[in-house]
C-alpha positions in Angstrom: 0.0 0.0 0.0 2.7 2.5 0.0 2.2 3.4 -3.9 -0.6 3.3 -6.5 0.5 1.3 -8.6 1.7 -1.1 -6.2 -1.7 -2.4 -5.2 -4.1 -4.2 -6.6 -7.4 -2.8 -7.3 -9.4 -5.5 -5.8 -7.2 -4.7 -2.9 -7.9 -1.1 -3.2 -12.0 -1.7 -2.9 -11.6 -4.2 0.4 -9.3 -1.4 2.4 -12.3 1.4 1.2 -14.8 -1.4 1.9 -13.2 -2.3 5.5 -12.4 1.6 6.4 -16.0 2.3 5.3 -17.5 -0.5 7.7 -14.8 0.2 10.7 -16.1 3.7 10.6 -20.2 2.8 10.3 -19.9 0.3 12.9 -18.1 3.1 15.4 -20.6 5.4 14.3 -23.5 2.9 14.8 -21.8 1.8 18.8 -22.1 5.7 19.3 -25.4 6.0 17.8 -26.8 3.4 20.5 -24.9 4.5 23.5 -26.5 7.8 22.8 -29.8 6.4 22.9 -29.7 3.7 25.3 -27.3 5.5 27.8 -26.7 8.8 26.6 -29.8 10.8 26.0 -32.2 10.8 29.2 -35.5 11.3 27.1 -34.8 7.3 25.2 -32.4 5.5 27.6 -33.3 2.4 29.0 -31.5 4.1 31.9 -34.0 6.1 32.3 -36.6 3.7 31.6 -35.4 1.6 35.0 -35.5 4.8 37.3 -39.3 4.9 36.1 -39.6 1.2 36.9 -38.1 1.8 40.2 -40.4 4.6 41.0 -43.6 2.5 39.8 -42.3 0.0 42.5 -41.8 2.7 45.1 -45.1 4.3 44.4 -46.6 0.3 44.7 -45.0 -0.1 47.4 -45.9 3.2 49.0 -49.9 2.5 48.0 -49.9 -0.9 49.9 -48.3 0.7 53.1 -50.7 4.2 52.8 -53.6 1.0 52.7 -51.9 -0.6 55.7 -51.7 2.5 57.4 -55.6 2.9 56.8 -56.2 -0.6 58.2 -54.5 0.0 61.0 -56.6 2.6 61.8 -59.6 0.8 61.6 -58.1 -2.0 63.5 -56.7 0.3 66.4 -60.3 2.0 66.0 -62.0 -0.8 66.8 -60.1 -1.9 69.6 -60.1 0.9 71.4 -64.0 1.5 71.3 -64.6 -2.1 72.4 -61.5 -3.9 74.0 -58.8 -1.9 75.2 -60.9 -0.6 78.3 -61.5 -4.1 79.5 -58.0 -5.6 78.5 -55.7 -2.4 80.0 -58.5 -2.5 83.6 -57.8 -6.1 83.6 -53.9 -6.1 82.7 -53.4 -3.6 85.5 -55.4 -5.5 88.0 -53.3 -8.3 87.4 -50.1 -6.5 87.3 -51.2 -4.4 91.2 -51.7 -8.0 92.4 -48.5 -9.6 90.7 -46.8 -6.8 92.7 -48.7 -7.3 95.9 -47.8 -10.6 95.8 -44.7 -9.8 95.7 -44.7 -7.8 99.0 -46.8 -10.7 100.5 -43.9 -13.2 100.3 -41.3 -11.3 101.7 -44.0 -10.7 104.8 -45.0 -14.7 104.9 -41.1 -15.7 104.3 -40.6 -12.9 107.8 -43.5 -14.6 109.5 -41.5 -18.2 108.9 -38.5 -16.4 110.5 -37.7 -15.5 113.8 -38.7 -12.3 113.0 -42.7 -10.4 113.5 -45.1 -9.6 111.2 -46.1 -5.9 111.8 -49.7 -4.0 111.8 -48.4 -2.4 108.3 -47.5 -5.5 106.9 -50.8 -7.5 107.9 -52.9 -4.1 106.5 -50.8 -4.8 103.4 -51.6 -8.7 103.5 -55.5 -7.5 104.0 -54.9 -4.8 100.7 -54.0 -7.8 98.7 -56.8 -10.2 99.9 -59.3 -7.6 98.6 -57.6 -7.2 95.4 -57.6 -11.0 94.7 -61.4 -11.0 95.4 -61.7 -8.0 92.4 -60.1 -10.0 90.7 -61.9 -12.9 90.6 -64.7 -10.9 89.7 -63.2 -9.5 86.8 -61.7 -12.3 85.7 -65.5 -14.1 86.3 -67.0 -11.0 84.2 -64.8 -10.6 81.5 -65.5 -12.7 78.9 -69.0 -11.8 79.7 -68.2 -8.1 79.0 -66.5 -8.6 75.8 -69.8 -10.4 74.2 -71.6 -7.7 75.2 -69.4 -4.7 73.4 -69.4 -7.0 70.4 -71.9 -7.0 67.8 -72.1 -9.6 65.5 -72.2 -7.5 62.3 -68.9 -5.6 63.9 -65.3 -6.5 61.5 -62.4 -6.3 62.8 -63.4 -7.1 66.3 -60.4 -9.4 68.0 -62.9 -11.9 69.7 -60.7 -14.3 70.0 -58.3 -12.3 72.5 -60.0 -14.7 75.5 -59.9 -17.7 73.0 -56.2 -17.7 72.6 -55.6 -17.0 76.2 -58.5 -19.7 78.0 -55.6 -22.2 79.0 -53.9 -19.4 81.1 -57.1 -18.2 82.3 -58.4 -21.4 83.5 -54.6 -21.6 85.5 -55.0 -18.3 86.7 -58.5 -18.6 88.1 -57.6 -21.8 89.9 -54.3 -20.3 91.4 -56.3 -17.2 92.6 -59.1 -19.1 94.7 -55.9 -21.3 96.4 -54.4 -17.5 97.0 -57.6 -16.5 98.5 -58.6 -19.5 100.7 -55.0 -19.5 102.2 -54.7 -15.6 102.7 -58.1 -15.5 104.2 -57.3 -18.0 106.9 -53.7 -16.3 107.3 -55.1 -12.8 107.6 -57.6 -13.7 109.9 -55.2 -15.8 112.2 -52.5 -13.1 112.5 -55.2 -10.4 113.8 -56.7 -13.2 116.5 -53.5 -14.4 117.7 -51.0 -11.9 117.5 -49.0 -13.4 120.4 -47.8 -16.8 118.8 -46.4 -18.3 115.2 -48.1 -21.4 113.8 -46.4 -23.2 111.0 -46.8 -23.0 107.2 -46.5 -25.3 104.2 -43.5 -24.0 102.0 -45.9 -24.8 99.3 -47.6 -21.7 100.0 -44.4 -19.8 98.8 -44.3 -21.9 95.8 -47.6 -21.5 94.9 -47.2 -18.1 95.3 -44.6 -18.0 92.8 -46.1 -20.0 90.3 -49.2 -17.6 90.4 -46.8 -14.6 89.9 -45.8 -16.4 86.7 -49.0 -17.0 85.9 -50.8 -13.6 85.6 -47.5 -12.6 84.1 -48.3 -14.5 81.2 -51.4 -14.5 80.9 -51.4 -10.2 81.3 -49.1 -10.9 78.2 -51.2 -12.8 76.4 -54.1 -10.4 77.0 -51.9 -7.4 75.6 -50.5 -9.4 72.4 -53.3 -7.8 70.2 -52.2 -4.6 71.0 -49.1 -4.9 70.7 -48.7 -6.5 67.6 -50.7 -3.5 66.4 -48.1 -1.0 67.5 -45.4 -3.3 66.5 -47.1 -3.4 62.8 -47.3 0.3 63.0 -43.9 0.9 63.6 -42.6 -1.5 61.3 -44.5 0.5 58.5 -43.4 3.7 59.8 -40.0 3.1 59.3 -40.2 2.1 55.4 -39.2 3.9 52.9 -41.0 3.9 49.1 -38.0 6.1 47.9 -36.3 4.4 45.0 -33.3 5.8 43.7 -31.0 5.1 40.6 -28.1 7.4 39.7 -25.6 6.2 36.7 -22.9 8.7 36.2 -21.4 8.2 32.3 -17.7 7.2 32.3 -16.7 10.5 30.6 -13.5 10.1 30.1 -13.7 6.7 28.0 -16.9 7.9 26.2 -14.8 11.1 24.9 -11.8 9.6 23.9 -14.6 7.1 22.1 -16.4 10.4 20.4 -13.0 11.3 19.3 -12.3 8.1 18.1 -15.4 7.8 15.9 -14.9 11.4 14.5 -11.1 10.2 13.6 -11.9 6.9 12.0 -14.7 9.5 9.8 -11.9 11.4 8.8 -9.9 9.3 7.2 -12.5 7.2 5.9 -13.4 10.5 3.7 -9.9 11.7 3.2 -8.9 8.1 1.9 -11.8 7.9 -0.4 -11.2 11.4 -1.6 -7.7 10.9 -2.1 -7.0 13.5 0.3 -4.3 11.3 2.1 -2.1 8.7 0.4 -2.5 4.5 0.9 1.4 5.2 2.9 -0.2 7.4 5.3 -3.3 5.5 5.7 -1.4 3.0 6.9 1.1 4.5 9.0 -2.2 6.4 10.7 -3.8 2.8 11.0 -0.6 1.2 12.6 -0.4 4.3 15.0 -4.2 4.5 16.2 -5.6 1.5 15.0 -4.8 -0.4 17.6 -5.8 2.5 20.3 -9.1 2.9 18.5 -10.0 -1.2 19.4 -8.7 -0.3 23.0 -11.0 2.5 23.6 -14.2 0.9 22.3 -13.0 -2.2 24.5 -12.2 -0.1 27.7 -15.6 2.0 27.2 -17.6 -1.4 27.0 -15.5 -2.4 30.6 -16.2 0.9 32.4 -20.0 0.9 31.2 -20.3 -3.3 32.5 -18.9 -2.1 35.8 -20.4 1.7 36.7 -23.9 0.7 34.7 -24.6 -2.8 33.9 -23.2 -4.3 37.6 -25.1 -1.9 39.0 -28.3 -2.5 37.6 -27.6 -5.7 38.4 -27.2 -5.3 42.0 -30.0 -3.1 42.2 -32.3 -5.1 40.9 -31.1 -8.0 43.1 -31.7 -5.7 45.9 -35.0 -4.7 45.1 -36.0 -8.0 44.8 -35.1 -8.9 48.1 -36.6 -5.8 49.2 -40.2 -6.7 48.1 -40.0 -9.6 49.2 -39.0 -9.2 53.1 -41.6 -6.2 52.6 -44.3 -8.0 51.4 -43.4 -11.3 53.5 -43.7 -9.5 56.2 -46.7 -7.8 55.6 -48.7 -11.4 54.7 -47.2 -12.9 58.2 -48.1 -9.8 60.1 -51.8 -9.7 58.6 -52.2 -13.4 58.7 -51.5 -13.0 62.4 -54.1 -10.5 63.0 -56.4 -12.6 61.4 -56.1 -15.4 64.1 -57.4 -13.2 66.5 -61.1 -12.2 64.4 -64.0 -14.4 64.3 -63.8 -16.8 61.6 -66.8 -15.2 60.2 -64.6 -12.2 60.0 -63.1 -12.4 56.9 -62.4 -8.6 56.3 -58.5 -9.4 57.0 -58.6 -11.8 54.1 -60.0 -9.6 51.5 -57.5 -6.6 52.2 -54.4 -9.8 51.8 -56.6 -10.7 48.1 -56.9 -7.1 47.1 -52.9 -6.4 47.1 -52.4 -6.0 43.5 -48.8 -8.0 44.1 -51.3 -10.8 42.9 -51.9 -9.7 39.6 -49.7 -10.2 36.7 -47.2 -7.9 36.1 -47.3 -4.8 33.0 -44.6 -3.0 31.6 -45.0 0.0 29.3 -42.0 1.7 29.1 -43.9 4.1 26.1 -45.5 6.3 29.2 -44.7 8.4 31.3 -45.3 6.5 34.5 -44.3 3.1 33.9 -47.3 0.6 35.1 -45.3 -2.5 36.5 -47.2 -4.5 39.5 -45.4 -7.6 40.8 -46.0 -11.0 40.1 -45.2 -12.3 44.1 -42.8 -14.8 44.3 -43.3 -18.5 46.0 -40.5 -17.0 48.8 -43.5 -14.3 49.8 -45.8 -16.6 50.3 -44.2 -18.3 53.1 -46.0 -16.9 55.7 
């Protein structure tokens, strides 16, 4: 190639027809970077930002919705359960803490030492608060079927349901307290001058019954406080999605002026405006530089753009799927506490549109995408 008439003509059409193809296929890689990367008004970049927002704005429906059924659940209860479940948790809670005071004053009357006036007033405070007790405990399931209407949702019936076994313990342990702290009461202010023995039992009954309003306080106040629990949990998400891709500007220019050199003397060469000697020479110098920058702009756009789509995706994934795992688990146990002809809990789980198959139209504005749930969601 260093003179005319040293190459052949077919020789002379495949360098023009190679030059000519170098230089369309550069211009066609820079053609659909600035499309699909470039320009923010057709890149698929842009396109995914949209996605993620349709997903955050998804998202941010179903917990405004779970915000708004918390309401109504937190409404309810309060109108028709929390008076009688707080009156009776802090019942049991004044006599868990009298009984308290009461062993240390029956573990002093098995010791040398004397039980005083105070203490037996105190011992007398706590027989009368077992004896309200009883009758509250006697009352209450009776006072929740009366707040309760039939046609009422969201009504947690099933609070004394789940708790019966621990009721049934308490109750017994409480007429034991009572029989025993009768007598005892009754003995100290007739015979103030002598000790008569006690069973230890007593001490370890008394124990046991501290355990058991304990529990079953806490099993009276799980409703609740699943209820704040869910609240807070939804408080604390976030529906903001973000995705920022920064171009690697230096590889792209060096790419720009790459393309714009490989036009040049494509046109110069074909115009005889630079010689088959110096085409080459200009080949052998950037040629190989030319390959290196389309390669090393590929590399930095896999690593700053495609990884990281990757990753986000990944993470978005798992995202929606602890969010809407959770969500299903936490419903699911709200609904064990409803009347099974409550099914009001179930229809708000069917009307998440996470069921539905999902839509993507990346032609509007707002892309429409709603989430086929995984099998991993479902675990609940």
């Amino acid at each position: 190639m260093e003179t005319l008439h040293r190459v052949d003509a077919s020789l002379l059409i495949k360098t023009v027809s190679l030059l000519t193809e170098a230089a369309e296929l550069h211009r066609r890689m820079r053609i659909q970077i600035d499309t699909d990367v470039v320009n923010t008004g057709t890149s698929w970049t842009t396109a995914f930002s949209k996605l993620l927002t349709s997903l955050g704005d998804m998202k941010g429906g179903h917990i405004a919705d779970s915000m708004s059924l918390l309401s109504t659940l937190n409404d309810v209860y309060l109108t028709n359960v929390d008076n009688l479940v707080t009156g009776l948790s802090k019942q049991l809670q004044d006599c868990d803490r009298l009984t308290a005071e009461a062993f240390v004053i029956v573990g002093r009357w098995l010791s040398p030492s004397s039980v005083s006036d105070a203490e037996v007033d105190r011992l007398q405070l706590l027989l009368d608060r077992f004896r309200y007790l009883d009758i509250t405990l006697s009352d209450f399931e009776f006072m929740m079927s009366i707040t309760h209407n039939s046609n009422l949702r969201y009504f947690p019936g099933r609070v004394k349901v789940d708790c019966i076994r621990l009721f049934g313990t308490v109750v017994a342990l409480l007429n034991w307290q009572i029989e025993w702290l009768d007598v005892f009461v009754s003995n100290i202010s007739t015979n103030t001058g002598s000790k008569w023995p006690i069973d230890t039992i007593i001490l370890v009954n008394m124990t046991v019954f501290r355990s058991g309003i304990a529990d079953l306080s806490e099993c009276l106040l799980s409703y609740e406080k699943e209820l704040n629990s869910f609240e807070g949990a939804l408080l604390t998400l976030s529906t903001m999605i973000t995705f920022n891709y920064e171009l690697p500007t230096a590889s792209l220019r060096k790419f720009n002026m790459d393309s714009h050199w490989l036009d040049t003397i494509a046109s110069q060469y074909i115009s005889n405006s630079v010689s088959k000697l110096n085409l080459a020479k200009a080949l052998h110098a950037n040629g190989s530089e030319v390959l290196t920058n389309a390669d090393q702009l590929y590399s930095d756009m896999e690593l700053s753009l495609f990884s990281k789509v990757s990753d986000h995706i990944d993470n978005e994934e798992d995202n929606m799927v602890s969010f809407y795992g959770d969500l299903l688990r936490r419903v699911t146990s709200l609904q064990r506490y409803m009347f099974p002809n409550d099914t009001s809990l179930q229809h708000f789980m069917r009307s998440l549109s996470i069921w539905r198959m999902p839509i993507v139209n990346f032609q509007k504005s707002q892309v429409l995408f709603i989430l086929l749930v995984t099998p991993a969601i479902v675990k609940v």
